[in-house]
Every structure is written in structure tokens, then in C-alpha cells.
C-alpha atoms as an extended CHARMM CRD file, in Angstrom:
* protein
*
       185  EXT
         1         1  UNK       CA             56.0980000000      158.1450000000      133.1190000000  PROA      1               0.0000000000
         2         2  UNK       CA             59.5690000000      156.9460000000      133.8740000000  PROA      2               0.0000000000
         3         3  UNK       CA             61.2480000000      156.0350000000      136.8480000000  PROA      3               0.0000000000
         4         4  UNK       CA             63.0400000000      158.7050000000      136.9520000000  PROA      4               0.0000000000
         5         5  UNK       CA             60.7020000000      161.6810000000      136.1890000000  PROA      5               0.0000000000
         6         6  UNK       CA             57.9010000000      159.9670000000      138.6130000000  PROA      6               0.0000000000
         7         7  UNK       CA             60.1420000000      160.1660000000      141.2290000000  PROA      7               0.0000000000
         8         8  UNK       CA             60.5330000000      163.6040000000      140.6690000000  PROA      8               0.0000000000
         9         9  UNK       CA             57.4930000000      164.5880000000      140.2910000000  PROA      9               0.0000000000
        10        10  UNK       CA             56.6300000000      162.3100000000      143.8210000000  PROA      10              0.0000000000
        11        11  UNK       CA             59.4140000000      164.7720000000      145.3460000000  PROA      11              0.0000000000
        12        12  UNK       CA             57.8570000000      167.5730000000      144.1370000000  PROA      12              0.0000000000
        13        13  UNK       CA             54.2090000000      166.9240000000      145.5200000000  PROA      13              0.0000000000
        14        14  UNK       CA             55.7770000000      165.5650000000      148.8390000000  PROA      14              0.0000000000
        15        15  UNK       CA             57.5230000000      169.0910000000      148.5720000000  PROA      15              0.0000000000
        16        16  UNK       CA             54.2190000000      171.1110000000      148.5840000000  PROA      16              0.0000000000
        17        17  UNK       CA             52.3330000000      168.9140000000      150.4550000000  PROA      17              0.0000000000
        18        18  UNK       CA             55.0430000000      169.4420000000      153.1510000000  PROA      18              0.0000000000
        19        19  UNK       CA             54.8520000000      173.2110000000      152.9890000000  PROA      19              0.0000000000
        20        20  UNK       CA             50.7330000000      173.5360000000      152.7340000000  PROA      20              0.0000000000
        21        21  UNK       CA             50.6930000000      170.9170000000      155.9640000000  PROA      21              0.0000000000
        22        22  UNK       CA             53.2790000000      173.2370000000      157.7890000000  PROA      22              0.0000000000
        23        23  UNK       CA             51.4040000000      176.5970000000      156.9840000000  PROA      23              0.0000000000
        24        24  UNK       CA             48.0400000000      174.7860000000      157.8250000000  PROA      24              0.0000000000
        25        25  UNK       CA             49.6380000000      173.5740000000      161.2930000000  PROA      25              0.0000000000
        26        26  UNK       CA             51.3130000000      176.8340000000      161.7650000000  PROA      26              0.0000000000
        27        27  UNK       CA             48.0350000000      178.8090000000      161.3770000000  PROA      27              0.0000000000
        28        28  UNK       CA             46.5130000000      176.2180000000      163.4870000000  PROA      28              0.0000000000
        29        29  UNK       CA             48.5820000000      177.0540000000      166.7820000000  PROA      29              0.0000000000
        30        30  UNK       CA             49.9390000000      173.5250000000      167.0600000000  PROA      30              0.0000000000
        31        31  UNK       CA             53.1680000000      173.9320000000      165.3420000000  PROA      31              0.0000000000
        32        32  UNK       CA             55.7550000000      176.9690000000      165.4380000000  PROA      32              0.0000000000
        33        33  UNK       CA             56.4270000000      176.9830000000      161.5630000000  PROA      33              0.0000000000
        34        34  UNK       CA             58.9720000000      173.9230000000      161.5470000000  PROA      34              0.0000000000
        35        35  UNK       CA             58.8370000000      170.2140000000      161.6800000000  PROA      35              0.0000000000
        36        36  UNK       CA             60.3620000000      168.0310000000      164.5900000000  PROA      36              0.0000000000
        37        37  UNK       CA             61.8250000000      165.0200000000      163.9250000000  PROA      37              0.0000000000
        38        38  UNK       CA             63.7540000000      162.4990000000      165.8870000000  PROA      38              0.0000000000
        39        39  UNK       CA             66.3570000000      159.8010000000      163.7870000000  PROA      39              0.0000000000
        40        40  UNK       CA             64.4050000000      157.3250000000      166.4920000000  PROA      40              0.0000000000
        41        41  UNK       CA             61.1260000000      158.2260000000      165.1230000000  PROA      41              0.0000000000
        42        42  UNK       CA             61.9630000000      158.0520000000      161.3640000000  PROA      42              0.0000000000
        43        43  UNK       CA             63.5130000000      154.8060000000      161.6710000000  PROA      43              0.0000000000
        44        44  UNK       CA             60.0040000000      153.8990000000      163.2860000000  PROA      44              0.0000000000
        45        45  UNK       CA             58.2390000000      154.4790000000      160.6370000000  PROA      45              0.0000000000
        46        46  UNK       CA             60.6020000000      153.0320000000      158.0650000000  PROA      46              0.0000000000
        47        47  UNK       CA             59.7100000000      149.8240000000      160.4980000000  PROA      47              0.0000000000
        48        48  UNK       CA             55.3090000000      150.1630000000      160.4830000000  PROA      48              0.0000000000
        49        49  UNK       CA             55.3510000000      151.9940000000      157.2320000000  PROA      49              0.0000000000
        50        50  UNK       CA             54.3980000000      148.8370000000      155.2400000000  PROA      50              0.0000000000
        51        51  UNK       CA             51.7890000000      147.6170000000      157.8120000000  PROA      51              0.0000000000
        52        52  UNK       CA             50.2970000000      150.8190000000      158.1370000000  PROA      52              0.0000000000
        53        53  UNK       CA             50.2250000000      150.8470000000      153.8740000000  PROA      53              0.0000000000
        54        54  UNK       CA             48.3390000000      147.4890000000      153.8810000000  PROA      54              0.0000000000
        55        55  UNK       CA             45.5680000000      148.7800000000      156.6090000000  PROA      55              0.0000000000
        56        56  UNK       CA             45.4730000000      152.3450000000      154.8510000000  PROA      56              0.0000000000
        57        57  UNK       CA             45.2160000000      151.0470000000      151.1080000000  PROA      57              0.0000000000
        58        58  UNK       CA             42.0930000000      148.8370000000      152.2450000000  PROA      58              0.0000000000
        59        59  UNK       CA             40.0690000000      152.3850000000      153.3130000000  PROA      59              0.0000000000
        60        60  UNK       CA             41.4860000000      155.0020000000      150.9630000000  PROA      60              0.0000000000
        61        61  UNK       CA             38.4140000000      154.1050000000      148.2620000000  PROA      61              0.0000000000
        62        62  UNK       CA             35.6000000000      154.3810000000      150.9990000000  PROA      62              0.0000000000
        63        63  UNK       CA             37.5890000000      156.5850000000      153.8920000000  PROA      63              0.0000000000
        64        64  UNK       CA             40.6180000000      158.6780000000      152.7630000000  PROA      64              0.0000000000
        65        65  UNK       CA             40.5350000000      161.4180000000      155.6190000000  PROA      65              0.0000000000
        66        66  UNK       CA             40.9650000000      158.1170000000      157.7460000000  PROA      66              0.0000000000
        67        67  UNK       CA             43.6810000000      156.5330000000      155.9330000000  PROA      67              0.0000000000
        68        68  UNK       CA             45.3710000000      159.6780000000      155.3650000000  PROA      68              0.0000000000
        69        69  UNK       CA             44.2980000000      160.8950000000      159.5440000000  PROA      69              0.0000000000
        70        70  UNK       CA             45.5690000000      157.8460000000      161.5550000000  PROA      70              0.0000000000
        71        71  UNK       CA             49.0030000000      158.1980000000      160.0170000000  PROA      71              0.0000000000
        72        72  UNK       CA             49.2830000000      161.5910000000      161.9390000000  PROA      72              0.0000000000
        73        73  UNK       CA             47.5190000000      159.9120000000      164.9460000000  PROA      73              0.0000000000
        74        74  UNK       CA             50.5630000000      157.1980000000      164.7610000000  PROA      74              0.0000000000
        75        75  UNK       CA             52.9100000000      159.5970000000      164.7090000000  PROA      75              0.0000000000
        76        76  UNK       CA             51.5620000000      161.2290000000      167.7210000000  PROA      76              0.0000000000
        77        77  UNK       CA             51.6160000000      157.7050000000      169.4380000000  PROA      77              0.0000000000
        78        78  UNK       CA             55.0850000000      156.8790000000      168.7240000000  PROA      78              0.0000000000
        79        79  UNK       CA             56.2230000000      160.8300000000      169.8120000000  PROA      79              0.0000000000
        80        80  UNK       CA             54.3510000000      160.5050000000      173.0250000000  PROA      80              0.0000000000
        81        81  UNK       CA             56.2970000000      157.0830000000      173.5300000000  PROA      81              0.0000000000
        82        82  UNK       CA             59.7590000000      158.9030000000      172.3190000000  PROA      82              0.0000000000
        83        83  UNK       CA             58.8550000000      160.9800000000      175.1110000000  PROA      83              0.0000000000
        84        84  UNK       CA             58.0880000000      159.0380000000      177.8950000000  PROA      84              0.0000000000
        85        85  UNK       CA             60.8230000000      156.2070000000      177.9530000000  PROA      85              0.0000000000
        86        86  UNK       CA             61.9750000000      155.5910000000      174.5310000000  PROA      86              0.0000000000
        87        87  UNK       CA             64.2800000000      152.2740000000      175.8040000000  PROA      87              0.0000000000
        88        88  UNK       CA             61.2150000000      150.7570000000      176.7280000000  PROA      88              0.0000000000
        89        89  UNK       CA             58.7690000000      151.4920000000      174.1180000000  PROA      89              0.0000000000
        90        90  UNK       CA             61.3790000000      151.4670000000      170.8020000000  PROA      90              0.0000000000
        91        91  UNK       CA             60.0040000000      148.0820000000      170.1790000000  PROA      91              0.0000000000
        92        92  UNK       CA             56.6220000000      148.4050000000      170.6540000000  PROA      92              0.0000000000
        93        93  UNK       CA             55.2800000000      147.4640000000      166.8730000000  PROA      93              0.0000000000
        94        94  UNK       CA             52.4190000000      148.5030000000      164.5700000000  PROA      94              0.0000000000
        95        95  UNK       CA             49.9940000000      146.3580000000      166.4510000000  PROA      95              0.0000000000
        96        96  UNK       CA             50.3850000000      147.9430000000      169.8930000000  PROA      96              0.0000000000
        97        97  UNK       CA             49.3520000000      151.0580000000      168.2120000000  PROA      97              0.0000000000
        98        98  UNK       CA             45.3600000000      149.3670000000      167.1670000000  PROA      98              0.0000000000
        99        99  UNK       CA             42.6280000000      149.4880000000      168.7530000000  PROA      99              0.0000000000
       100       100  UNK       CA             40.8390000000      146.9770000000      170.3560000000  PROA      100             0.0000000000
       101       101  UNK       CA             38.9510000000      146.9690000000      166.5430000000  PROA      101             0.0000000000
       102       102  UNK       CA             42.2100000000      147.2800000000      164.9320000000  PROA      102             0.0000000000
       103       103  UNK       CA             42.6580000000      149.9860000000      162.5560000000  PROA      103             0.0000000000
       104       104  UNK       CA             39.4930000000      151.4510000000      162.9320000000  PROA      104             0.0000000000
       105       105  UNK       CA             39.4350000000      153.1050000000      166.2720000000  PROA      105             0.0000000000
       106       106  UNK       CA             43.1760000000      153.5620000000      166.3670000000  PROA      106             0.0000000000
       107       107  UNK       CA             43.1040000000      156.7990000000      166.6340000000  PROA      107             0.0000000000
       108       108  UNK       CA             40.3940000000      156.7590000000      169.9510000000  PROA      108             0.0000000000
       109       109  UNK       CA             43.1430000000      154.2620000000      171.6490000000  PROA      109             0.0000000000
       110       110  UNK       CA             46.4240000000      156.7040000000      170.7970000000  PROA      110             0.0000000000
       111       111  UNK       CA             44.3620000000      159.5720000000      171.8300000000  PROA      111             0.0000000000
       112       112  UNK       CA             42.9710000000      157.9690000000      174.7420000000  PROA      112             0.0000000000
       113       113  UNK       CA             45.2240000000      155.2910000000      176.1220000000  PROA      113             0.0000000000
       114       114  UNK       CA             48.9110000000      156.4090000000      175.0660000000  PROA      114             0.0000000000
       115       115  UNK       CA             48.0460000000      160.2120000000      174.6280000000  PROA      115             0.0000000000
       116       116  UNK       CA             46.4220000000      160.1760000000      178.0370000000  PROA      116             0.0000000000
       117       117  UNK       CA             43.1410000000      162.4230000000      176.9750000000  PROA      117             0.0000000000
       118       118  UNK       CA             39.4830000000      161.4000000000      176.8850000000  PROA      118             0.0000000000
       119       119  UNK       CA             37.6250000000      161.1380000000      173.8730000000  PROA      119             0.0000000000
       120       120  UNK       CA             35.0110000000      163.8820000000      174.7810000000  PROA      120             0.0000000000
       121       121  UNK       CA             38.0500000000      166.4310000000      175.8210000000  PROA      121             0.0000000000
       122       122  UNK       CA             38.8930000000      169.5480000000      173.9390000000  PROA      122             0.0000000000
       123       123  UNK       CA             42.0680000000      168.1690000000      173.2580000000  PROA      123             0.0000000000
       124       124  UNK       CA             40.9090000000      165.2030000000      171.5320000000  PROA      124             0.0000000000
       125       125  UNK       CA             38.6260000000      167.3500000000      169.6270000000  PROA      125             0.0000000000
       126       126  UNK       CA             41.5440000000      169.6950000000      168.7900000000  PROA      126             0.0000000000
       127       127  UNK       CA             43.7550000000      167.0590000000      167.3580000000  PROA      127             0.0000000000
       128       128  UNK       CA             40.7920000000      165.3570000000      165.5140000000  PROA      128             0.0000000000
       129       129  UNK       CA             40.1920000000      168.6620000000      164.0910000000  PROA      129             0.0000000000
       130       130  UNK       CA             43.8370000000      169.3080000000      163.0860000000  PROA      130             0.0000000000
       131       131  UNK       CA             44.6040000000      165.9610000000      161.5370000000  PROA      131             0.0000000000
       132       132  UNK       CA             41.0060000000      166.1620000000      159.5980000000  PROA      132             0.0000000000
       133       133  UNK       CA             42.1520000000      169.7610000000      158.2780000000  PROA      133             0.0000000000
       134       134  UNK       CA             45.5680000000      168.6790000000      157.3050000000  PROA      134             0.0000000000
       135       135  UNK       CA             43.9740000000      164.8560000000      155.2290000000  PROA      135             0.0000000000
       136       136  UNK       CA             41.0330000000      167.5430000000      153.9270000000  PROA      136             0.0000000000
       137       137  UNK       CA             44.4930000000      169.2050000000      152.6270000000  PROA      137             0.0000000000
       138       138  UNK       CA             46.5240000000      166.4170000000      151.3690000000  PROA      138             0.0000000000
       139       139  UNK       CA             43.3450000000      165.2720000000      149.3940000000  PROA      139             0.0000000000
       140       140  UNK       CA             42.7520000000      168.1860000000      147.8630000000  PROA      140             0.0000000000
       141       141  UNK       CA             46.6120000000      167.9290000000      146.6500000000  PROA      141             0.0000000000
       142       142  UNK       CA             45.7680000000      164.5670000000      145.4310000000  PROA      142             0.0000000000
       143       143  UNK       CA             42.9410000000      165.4060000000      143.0800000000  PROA      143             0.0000000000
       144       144  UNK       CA             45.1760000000      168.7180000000      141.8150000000  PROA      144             0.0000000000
       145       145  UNK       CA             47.5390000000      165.6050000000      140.7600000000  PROA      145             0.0000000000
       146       146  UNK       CA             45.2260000000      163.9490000000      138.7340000000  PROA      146             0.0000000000
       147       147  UNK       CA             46.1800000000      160.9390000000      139.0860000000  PROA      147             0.0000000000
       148       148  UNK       CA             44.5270000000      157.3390000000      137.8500000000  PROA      148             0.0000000000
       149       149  UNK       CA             43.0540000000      155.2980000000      140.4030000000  PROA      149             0.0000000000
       150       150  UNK       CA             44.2630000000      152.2230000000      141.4440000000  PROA      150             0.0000000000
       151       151  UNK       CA             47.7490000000      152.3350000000      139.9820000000  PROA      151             0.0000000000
       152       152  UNK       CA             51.4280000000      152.5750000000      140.8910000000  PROA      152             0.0000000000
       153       153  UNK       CA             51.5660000000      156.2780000000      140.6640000000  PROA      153             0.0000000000
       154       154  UNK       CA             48.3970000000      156.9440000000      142.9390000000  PROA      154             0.0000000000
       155       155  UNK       CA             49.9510000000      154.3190000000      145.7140000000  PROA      155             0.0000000000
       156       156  UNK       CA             53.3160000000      156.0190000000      145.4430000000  PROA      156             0.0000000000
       157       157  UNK       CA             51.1690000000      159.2590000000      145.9830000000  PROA      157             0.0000000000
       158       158  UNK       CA             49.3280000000      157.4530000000      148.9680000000  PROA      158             0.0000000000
       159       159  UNK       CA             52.4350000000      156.3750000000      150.4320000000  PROA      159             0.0000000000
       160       160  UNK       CA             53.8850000000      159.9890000000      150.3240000000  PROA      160             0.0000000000
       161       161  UNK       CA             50.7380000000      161.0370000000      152.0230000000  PROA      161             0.0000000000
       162       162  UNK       CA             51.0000000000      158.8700000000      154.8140000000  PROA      162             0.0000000000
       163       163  UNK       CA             54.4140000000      159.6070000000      155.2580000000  PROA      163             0.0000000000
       164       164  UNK       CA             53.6240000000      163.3460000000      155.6750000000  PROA      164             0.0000000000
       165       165  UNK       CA             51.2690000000      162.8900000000      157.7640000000  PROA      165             0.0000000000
       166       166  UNK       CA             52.8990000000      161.0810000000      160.0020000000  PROA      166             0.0000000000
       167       167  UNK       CA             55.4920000000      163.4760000000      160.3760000000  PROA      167             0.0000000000
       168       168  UNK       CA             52.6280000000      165.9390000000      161.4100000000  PROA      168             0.0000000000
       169       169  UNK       CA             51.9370000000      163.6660000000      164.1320000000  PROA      169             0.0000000000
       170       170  UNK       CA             55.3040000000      163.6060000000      165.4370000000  PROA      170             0.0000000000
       171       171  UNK       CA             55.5890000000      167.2820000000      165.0950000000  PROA      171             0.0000000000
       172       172  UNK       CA             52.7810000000      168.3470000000      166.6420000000  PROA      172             0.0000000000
       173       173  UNK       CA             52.7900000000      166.2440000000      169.4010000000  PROA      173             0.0000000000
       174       174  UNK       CA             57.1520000000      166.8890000000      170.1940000000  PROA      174             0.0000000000
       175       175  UNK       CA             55.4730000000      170.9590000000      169.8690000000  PROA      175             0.0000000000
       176       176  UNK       CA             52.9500000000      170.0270000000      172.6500000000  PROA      176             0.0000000000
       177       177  UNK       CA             55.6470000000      168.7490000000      174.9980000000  PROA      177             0.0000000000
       178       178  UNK       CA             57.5470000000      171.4130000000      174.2580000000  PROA      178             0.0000000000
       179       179  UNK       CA             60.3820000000      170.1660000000      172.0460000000  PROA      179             0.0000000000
       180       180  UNK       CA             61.9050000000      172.9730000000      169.4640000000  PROA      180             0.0000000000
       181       181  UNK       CA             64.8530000000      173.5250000000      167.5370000000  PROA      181             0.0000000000
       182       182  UNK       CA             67.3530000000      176.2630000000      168.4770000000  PROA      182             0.0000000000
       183       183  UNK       CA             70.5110000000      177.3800000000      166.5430000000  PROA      183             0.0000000000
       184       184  UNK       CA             73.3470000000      176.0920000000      168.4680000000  PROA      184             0.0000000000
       185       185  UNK       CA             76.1220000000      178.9660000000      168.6520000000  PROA      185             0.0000000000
């Protein structure tokens, strides 16, 4: 596959990964039927993208819901910062956003010590629910793909995936706090 026609064909998966997410989310009750997205908050991710990659590439083999899941969880995070004092926390890197195990209970310390919810509450169990539904999701996308293991075309795929997912984290959490977009007259 060239250049070229792979990044096509990366567009068009990113394309209906981005619409099954949004319909899944929308039917969900945690998003309205569009994304929300701040310029802060996609430069942010431009900045941990690549340290997120290296943490997510070591688990997709053994744990893809997780490597796909803690991208959205991330998202969240960084939203929830956006939200409460975005001068302050702008800087706050990738590592802020571990655990005290690192990647692997990430998403317990975003839900629990930037989110502000504990483990055992409905709303934890709500997002862990959503963000499992949406990797389930961008899985089974993956596998319609067919794509080889291990090469440039399945990290390219990954990367897409986390991407996405991310952006679900943002958007649902901006939804929770009440953040839409209205037509400006």
C-alpha cells in the first residue's frame, strides 16, 4: 500500500470509527450527537500523544480495551483540567496523568483523584462502562480492517484509535459539565 492510498484509507476508518463512537455515545446518554473539542485540548494531545503510544503499544497484544480505554480516560483528565483552571494545569504532562502504578491504574487515579468520583460510584461505573463499549467498538472496527499484526499499517490504525478515543474523553466529559455548541446568529 502506498503512502498515499494508506493514508486514505487511515482517513476513512478514522471516519467511521468517528461516526460509530458518536452514535454509540449518543445512544449512551453521555453525548448530545456532536463532539466537543477545545484548540487547548488538541494541542494536548499532539504533546502526550507519543508517550501515551509507547505505554499503549506495550498492552495492545495482551489488553486492547485498555490501551484503546485509558486514551478516553486521558481525555477526560485533561477536559476536567480545561475546566477547572486551564492556566494552571496546561502544563501538567503525561506523567501527572499515571497512577501511582503508572499506566495501569490510570484510569482509577483520573477517575478518582482529578475526576473527583470514587471508584465504587455509579459514575465511575458509568464511564468504565462507556469507554469499555466504545474500545469493544473500535476493536471490532479493527478486525473488519484486517489488518497484519505488528506492522506499520496496524500502528497507524492503533494510533487513530487512540486518537478517537481520546476525543471521546474530552467530549464526554465537556457534555457532563455542560459545555455545547450553539449556532451563533
Amino acid at each position: 500500500m502506498d503512502k498515499i492510498n494508506q493514508n486514505e484509507q487511515l482517513d476513512l476508518f478514522q471516519g467511521r470509527l468517528e461516526d460509530d463512537l458518536l452514535k454509540l455515545c449518543t445512544s449512551l446518554g453521555v453525548l448530545d450527537g456532536g463532539w466537543l473539542m477545545t484548540p487547548d485540548l488538541e494541542e494536548k494531545w499532539k504533546e502526550v500523544a507519543p508517550e501515551y503510544m509507547a505505554d499503549a503499544v506495550k498492552e495492545i497484544n495482551s489488553y486492547p480495551e485498555v490501551a484503546l480505554a485509558w486514551a478516553g480516560y486521558l481525555g477526560m483528565g485533561y477536559a476536567a483540567l480545561w475546566d477547572k483552571n486551564w492556566r494552571k494545569h496546561s502544563r501538567d504532562g503525561y506523567s501527572k496523568m499515571l497512577g501511582s502504578r503508572g499506566f495501569d491504574d490510570m484510569d482509577e487515579h483520573i477517575v478518582r483523584d482529578i475526576l473527583g468520583h470514587p471508584l465504587d460510584s455509579f459514575e465511575a461505573m458509568k464511564l468504565s462502562g462507556v469507554l469499555q463499549s466504545c474500545a469493544q467498538c473500535a476493536i471490532g472496527l479493527i478486525r473488519k480492517e484486517s489488518v497484519e499484526a505488528q506492522t506499520s499499517t496496524a500502528f497507524y490504525i492503533l494510533a487513530r484509535c487512540v486518537q478517537v478515543m481520546f476525543c471521546v474523553g474530552v467530549s464526554v466529559q465537556l457534555h457532563k459539565l455542560g459545555y455545547k455548541y450553539e449556532r451563533l446568529q
